[in-house]
C-alpha positions in Angstrom: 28.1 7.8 -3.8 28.3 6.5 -7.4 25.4 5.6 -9.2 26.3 2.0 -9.3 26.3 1.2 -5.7 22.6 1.2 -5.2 21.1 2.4 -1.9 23.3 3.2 1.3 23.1 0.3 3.9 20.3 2.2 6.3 18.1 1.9 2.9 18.6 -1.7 1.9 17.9 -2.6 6.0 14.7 -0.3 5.8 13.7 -2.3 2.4 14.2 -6.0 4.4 12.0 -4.8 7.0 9.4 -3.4 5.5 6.1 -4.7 6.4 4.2 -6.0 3.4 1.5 -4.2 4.3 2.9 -0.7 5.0 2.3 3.0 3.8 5.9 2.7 1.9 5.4 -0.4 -0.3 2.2 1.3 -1.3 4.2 4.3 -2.8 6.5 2.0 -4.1 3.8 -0.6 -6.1 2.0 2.9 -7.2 4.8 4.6 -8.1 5.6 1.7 -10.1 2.6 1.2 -12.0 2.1 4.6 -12.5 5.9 5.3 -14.3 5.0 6.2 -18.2 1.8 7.2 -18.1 0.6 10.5 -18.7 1.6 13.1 -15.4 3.6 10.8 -14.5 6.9 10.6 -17.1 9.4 9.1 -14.3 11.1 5.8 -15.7 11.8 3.4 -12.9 14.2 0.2 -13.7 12.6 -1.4 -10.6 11.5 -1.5 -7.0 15.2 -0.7 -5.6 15.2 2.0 -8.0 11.8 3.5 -6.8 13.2 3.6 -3.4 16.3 4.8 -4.4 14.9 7.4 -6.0 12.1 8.4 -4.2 14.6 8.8 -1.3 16.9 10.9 -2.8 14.0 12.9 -4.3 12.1 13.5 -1.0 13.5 11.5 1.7 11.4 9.3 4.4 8.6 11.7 4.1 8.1 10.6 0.4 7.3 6.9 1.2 4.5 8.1 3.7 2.5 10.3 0.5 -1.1 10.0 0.4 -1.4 8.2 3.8 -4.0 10.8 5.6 -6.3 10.6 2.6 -5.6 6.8 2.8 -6.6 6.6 6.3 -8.8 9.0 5.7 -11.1 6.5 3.5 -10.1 3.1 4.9 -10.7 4.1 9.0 -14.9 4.7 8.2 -15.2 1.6 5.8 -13.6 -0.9 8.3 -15.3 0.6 11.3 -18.6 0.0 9.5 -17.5 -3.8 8.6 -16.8 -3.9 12.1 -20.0 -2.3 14.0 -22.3 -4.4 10.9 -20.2 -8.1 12.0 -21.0 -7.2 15.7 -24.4 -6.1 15.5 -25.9 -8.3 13.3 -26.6 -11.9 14.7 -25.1 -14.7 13.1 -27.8 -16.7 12.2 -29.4 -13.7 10.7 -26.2 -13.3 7.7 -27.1 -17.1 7.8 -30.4 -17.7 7.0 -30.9 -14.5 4.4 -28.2 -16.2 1.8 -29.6 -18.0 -1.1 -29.7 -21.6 -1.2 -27.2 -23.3 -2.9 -29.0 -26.6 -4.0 -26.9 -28.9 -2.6 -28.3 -31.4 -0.3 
């Protein structure tokens, strides 16, 4: 494969069905940000390239970096959103916010 012909055709369909929200897009944005700066001297021309790149480098398991600490952080933080929402009565959340001065 030449370097020309961007990524083989499992790649591009992986890429258009990508949830927005996934572990892999996270890799990519990061990756992306992260190109340039110190410990991190990869040059990136774009997202394609990220992908491209980051699967010829390490393959699917390289899009999925970072997710147990990830989860890791984000599982305990939104079960305590949830378990505070539930608990707490509405009118309570209600009646302790400031008021707003409009009549």
């Amino acid at each position: 494969m030449s370097a020309d012909a961007g990524p083989p055709p499992p790649l591009r369909l992986a890429y258009l069905t990508l949830p927005p929200r996934s572990p892999a897009i996270n890799v990519v944005r990061t990756r992306l940000q992260a190109a340039g700066s110190t410990g991190h001297p990869q040059e990136y021309s774009g997202f394609l390239d990220v992908v491209k790149q980051t699967y010829t480098r390490e393959g699917w398991r390289g899009f999925y970096k970072g997710l147990t600490v990830n989860l890791a952080k984000v599982i305990p933080a939104v079960s305590i959103s949830y378990v505070v929402r539930r608990l707490l009565p509405r009118r309570a959340l209600v009646s302790s916010l400031p008021p707003c001065g409009l009549h």
